[in-house]
PDB file as gemmi writes it, atoms N, CA and C in Angstrom:
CRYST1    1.000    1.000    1.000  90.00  90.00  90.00 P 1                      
ATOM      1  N   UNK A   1       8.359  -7.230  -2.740  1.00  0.00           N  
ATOM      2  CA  UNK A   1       7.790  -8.486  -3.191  1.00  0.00           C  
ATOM      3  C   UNK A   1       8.563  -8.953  -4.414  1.00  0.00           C  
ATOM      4  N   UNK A   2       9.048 -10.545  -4.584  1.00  0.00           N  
ATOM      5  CA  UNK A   2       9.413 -10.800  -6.023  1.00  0.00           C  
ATOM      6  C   UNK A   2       8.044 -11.288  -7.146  1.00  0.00           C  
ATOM      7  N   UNK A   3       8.555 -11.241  -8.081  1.00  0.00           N  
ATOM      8  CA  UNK A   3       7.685 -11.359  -9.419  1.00  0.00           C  
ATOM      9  C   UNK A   3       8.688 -12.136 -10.120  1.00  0.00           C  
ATOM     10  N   UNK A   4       8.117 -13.181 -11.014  1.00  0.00           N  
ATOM     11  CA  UNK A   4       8.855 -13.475 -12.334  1.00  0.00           C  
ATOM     12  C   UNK A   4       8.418 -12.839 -13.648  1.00  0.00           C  
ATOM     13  N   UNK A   5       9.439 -12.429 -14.395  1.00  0.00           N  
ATOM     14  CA  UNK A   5       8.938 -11.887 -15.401  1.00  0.00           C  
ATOM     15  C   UNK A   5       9.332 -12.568 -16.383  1.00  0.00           C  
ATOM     16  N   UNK A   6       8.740 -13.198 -17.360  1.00  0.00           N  
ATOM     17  CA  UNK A   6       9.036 -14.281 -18.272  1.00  0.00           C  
ATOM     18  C   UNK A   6       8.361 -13.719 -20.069  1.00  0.00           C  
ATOM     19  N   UNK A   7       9.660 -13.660 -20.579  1.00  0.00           N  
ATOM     20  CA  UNK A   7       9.480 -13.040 -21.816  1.00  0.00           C  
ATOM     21  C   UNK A   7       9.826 -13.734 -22.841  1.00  0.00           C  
ATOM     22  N   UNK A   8       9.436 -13.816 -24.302  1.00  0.00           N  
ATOM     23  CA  UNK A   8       9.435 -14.643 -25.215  1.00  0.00           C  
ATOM     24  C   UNK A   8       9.622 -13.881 -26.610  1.00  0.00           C  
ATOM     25  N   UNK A   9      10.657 -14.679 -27.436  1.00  0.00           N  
ATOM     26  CA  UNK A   9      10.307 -14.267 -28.954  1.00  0.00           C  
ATOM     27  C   UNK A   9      12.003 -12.891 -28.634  1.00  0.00           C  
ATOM     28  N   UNK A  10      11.257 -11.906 -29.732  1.00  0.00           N  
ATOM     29  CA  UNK A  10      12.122 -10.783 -29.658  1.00  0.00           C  
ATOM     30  C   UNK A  10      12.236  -9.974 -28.162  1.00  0.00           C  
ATOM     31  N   UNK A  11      10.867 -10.292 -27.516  1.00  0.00           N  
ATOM     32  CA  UNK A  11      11.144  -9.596 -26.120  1.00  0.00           C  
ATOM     33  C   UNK A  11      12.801  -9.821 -25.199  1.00  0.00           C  
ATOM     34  N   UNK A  12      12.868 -10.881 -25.134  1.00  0.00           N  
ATOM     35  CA  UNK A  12      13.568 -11.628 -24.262  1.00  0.00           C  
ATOM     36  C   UNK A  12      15.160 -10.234 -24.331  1.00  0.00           C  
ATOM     37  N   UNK A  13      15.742  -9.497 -25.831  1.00  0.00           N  
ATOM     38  CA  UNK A  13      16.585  -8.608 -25.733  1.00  0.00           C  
ATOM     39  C   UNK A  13      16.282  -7.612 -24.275  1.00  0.00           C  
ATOM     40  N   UNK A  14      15.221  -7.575 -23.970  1.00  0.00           N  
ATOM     41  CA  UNK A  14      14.825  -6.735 -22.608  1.00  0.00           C  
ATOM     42  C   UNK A  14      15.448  -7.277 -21.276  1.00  0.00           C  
ATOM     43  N   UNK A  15      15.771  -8.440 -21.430  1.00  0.00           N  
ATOM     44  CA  UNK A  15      16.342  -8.709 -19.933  1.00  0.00           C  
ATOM     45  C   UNK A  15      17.522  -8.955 -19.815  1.00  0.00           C  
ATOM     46  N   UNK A  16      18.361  -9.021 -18.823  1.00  0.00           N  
ATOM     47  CA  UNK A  16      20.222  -8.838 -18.118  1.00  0.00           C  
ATOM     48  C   UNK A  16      20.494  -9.789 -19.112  1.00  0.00           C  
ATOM     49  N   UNK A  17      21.426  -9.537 -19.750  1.00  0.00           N  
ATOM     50  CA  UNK A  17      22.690 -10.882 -20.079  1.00  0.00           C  
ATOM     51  C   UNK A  17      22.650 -12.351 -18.802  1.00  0.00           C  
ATOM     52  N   UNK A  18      22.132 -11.902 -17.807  1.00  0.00           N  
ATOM     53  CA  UNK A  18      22.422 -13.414 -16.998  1.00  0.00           C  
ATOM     54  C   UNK A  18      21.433 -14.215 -16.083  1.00  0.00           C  
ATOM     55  N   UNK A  19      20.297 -13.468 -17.325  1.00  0.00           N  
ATOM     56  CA  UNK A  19      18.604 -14.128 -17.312  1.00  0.00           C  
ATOM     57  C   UNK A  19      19.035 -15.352 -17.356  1.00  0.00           C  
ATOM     58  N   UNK A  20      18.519 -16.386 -16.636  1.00  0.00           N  
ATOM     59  CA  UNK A  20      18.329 -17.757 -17.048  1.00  0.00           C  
ATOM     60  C   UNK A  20      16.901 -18.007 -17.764  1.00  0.00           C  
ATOM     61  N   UNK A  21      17.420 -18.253 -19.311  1.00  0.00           N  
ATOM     62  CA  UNK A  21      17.006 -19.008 -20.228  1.00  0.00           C  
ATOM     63  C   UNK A  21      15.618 -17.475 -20.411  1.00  0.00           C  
ATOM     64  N   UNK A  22      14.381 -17.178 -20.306  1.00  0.00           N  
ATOM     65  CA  UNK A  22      13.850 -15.915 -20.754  1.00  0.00           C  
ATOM     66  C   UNK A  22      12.961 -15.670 -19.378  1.00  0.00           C  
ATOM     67  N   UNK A  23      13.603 -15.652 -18.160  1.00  0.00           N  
ATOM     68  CA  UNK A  23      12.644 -15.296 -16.973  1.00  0.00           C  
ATOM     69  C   UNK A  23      13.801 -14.820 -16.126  1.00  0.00           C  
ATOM     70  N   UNK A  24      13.446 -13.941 -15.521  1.00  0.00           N  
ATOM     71  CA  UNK A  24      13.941 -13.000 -14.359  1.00  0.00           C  
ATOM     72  C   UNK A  24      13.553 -12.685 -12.937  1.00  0.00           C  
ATOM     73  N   UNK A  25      13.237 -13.326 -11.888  1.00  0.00           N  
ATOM     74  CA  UNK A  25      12.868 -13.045 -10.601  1.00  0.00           C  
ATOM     75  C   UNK A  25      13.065 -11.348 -10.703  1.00  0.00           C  
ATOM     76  N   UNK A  26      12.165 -10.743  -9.811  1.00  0.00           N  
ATOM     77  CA  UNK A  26      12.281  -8.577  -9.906  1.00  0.00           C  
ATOM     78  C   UNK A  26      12.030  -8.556  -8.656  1.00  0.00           C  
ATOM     79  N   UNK A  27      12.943  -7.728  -8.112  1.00  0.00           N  
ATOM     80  CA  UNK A  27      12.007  -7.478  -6.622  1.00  0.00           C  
ATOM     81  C   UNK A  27      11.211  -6.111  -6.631  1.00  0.00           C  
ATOM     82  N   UNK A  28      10.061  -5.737  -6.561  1.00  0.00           N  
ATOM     83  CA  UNK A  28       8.956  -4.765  -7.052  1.00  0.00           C  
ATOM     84  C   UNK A  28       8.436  -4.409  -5.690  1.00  0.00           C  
ATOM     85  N   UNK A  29       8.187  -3.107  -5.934  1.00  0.00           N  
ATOM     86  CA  UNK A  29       7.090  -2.208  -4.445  1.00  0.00           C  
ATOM     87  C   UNK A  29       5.629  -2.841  -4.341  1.00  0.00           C  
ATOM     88  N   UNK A  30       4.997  -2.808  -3.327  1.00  0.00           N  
ATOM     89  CA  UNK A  30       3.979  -3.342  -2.910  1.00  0.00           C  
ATOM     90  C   UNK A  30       2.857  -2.486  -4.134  1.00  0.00           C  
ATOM     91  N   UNK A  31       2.217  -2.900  -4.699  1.00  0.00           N  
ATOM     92  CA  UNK A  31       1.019  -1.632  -5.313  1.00  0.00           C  
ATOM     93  C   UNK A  31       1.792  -1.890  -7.047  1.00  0.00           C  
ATOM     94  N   UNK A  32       2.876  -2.378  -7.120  1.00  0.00           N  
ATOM     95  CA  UNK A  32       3.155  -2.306  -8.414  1.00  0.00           C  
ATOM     96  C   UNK A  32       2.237  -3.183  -9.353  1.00  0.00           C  
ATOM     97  N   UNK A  33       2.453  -2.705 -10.144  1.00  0.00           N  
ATOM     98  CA  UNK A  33       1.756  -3.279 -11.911  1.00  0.00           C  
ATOM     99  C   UNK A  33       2.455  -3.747 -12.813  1.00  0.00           C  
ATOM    100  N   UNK A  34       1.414  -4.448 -13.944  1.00  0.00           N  
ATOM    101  CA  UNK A  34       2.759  -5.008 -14.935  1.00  0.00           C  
ATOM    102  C   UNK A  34       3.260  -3.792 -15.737  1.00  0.00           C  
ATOM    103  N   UNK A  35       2.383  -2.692 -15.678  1.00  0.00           N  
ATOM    104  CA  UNK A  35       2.720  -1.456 -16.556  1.00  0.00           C  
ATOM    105  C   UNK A  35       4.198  -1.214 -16.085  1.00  0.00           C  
ATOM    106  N   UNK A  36       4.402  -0.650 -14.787  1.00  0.00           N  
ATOM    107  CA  UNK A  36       5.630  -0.503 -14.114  1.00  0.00           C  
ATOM    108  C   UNK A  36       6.953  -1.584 -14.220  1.00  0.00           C  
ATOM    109  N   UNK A  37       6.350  -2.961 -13.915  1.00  0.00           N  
ATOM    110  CA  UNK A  37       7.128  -4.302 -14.214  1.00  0.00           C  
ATOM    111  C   UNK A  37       7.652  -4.033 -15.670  1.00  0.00           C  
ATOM    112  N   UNK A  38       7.118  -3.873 -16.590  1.00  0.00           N  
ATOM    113  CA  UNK A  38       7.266  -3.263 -18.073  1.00  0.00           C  
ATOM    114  C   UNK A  38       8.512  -2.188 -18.070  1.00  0.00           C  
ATOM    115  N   UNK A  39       8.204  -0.994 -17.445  1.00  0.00           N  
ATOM    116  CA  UNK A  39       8.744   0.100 -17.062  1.00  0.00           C  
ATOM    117  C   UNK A  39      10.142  -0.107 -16.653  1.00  0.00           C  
ATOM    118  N   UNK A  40      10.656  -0.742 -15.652  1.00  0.00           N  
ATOM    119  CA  UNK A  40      11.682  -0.874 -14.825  1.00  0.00           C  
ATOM    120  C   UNK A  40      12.515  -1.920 -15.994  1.00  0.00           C  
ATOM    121  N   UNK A  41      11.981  -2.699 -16.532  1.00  0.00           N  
ATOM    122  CA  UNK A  41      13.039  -3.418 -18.332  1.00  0.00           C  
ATOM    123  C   UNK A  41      13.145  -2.372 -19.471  1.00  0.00           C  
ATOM    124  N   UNK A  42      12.675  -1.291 -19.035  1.00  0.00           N  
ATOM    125  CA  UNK A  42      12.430  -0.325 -20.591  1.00  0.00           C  
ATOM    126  C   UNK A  42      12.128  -0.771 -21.616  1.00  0.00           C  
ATOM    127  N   UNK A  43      11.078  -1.546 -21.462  1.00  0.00           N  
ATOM    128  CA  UNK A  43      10.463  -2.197 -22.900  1.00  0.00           C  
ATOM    129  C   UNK A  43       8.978  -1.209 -22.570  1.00  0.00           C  
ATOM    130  N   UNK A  44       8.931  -1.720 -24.633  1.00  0.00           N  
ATOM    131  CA  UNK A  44       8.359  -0.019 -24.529  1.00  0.00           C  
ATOM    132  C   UNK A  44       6.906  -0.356 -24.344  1.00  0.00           C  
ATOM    133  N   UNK A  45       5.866   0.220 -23.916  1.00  0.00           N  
ATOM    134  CA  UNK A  45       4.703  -0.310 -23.379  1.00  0.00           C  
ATOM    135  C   UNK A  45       3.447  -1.193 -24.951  1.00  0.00           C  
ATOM    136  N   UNK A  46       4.496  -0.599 -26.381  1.00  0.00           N  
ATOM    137  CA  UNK A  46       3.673  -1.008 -27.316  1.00  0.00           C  
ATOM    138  C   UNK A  46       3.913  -2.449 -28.061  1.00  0.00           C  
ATOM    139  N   UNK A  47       4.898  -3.062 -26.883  1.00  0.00           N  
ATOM    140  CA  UNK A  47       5.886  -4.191 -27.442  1.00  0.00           C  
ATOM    141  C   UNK A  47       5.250  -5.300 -27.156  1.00  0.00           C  
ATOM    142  N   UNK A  48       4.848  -5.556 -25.985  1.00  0.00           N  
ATOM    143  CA  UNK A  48       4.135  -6.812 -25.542  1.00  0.00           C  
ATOM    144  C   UNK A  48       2.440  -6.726 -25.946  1.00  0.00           C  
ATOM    145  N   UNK A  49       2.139  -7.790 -26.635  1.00  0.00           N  
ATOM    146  CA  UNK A  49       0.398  -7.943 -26.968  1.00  0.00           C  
ATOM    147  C   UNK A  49      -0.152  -9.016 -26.429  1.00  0.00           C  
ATOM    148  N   UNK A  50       0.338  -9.463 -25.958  1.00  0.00           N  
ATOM    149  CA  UNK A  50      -0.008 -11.014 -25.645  1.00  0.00           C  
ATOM    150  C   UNK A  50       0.547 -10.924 -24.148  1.00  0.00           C  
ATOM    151  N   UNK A  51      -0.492 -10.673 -23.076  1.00  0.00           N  
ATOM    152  CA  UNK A  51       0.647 -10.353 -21.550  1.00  0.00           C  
ATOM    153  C   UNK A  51      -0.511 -11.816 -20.714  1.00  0.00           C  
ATOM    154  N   UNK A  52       0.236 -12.492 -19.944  1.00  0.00           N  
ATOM    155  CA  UNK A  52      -0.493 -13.494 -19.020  1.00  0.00           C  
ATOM    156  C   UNK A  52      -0.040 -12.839 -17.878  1.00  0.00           C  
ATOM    157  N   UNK A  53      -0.769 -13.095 -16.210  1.00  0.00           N  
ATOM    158  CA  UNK A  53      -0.341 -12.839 -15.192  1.00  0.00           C  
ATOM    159  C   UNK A  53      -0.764 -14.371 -14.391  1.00  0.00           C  
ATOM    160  N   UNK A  54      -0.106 -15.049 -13.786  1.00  0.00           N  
ATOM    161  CA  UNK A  54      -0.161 -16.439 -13.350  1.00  0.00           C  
ATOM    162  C   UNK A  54      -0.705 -17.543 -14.226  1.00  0.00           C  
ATOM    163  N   UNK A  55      -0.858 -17.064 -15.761  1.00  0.00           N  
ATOM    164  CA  UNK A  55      -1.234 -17.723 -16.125  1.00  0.00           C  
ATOM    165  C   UNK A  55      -2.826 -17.786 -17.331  1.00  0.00           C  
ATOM    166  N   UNK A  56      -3.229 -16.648 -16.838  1.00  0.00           N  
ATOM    167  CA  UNK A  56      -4.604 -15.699 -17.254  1.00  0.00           C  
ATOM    168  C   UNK A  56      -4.328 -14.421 -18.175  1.00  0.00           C  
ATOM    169  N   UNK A  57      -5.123 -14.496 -19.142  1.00  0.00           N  
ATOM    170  CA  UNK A  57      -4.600 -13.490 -19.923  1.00  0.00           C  
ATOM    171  C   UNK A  57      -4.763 -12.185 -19.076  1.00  0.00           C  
ATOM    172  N   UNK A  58      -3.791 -10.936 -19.270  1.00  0.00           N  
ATOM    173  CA  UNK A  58      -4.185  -9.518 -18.363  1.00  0.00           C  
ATOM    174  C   UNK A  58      -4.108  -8.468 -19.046  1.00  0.00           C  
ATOM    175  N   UNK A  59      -4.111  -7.312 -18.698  1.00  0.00           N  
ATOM    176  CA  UNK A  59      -4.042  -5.909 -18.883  1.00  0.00           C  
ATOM    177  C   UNK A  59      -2.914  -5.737 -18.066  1.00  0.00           C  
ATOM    178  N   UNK A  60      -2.515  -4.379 -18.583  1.00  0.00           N  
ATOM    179  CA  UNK A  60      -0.819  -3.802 -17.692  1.00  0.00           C  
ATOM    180  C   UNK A  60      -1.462  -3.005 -16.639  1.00  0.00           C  
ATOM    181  N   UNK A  61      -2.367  -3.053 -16.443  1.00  0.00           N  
ATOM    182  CA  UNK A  61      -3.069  -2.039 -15.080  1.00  0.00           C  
ATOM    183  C   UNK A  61      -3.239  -2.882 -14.113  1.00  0.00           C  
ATOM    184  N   UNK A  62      -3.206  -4.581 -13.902  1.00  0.00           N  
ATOM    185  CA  UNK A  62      -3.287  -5.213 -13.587  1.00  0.00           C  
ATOM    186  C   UNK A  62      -2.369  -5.212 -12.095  1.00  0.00           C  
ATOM    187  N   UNK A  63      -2.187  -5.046 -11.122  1.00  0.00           N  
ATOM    188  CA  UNK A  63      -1.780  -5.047  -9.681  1.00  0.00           C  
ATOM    189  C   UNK A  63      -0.852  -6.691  -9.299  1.00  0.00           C  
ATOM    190  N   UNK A  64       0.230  -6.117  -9.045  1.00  0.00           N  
ATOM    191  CA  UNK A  64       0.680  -7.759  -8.809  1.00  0.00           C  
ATOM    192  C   UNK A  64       1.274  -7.765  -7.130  1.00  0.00           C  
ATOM    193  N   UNK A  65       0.946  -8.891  -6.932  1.00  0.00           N  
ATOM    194  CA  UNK A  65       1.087  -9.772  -5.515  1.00  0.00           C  
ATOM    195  C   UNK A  65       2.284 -10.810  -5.716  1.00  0.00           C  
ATOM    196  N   UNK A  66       2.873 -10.884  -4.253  1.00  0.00           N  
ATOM    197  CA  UNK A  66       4.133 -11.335  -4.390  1.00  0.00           C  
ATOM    198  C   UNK A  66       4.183 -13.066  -4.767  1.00  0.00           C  
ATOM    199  N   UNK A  67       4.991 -13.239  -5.332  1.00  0.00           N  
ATOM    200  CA  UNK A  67       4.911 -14.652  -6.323  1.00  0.00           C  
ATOM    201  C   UNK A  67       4.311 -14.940  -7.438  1.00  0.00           C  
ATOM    202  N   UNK A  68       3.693 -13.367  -8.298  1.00  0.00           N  
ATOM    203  CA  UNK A  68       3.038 -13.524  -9.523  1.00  0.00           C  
ATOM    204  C   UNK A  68       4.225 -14.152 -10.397  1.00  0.00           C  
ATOM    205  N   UNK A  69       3.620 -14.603 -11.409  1.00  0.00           N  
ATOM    206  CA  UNK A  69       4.811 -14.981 -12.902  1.00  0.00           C  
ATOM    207  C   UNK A  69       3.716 -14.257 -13.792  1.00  0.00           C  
ATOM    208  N   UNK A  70       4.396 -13.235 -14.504  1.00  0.00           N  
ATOM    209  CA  UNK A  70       3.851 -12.476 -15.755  1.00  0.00           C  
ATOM    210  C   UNK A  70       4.466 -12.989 -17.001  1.00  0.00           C  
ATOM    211  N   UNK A  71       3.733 -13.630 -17.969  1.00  0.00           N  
ATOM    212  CA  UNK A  71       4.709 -13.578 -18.745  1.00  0.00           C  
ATOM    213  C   UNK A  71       3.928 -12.644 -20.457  1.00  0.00           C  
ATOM    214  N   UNK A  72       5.143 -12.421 -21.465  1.00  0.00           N  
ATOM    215  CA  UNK A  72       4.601 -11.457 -22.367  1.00  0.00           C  
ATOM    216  C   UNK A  72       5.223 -11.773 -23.579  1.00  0.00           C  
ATOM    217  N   UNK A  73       4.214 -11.482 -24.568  1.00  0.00           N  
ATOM    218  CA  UNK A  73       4.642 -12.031 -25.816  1.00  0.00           C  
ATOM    219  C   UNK A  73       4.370 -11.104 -26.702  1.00  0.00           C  
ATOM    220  N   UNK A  74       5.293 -10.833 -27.748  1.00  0.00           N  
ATOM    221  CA  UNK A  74       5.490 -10.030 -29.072  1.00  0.00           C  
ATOM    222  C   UNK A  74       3.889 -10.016 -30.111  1.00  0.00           C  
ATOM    223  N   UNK A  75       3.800  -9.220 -30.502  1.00  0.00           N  
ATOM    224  CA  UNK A  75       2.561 -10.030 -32.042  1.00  0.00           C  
ATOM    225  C   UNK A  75       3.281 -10.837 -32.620  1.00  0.00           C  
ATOM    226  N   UNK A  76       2.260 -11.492 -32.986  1.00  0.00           N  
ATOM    227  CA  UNK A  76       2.590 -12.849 -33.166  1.00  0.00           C  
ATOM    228  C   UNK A  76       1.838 -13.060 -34.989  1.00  0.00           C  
ATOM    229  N   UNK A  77       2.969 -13.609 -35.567  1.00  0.00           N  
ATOM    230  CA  UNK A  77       1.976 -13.923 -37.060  1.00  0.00           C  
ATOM    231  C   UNK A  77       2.837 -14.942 -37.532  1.00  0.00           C  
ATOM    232  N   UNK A  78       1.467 -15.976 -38.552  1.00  0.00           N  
ATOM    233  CA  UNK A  78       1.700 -16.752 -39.297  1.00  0.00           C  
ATOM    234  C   UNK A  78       0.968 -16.901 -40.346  1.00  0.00           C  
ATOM    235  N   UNK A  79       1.333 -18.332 -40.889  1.00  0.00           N  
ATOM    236  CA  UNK A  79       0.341 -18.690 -41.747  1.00  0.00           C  
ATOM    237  C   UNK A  79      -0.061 -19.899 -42.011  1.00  0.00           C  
TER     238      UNK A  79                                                      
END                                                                             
């Protein structure tokens, strides 16, 4: 199944040199997760705090179906 994986901020060092712009089409096993989706970029599971799956905030235990877009974001601070 493909997935987009769409990353932001400092994440984005996690994906190929020939990412277009901070998203990556993955082709992933049936039963996979974003934990694994995570896994297979070697980003480290304490990096992303902010994770959406189509759009909805998720958990990395979360099960993905083919044509999800995950996307994941760094902590985030201001002021």
């Amino acid at each position: 199944m493909r997935v987009e994986l769409r990353l932001y901020a400092s994440l984005q060092k996690f994906l190929p040199g020939d990412s277009a712009d901070n998203t990556r089409w993955v082709e992933m096993e049936e039963g996979a997760t974003i934990r694994s989706l995570f896994e297979k970029f070697q980003i480290p599971l304490d990096a992303p705090k902010i994770i959406f799956l189509n759009g909805i905030h998720a958990r990395r235990d979360e099960v993905l179906k083919d044509g999800d877009r995950v996307g994941a974001f760094p902590p985030v601070a201001g002021g």
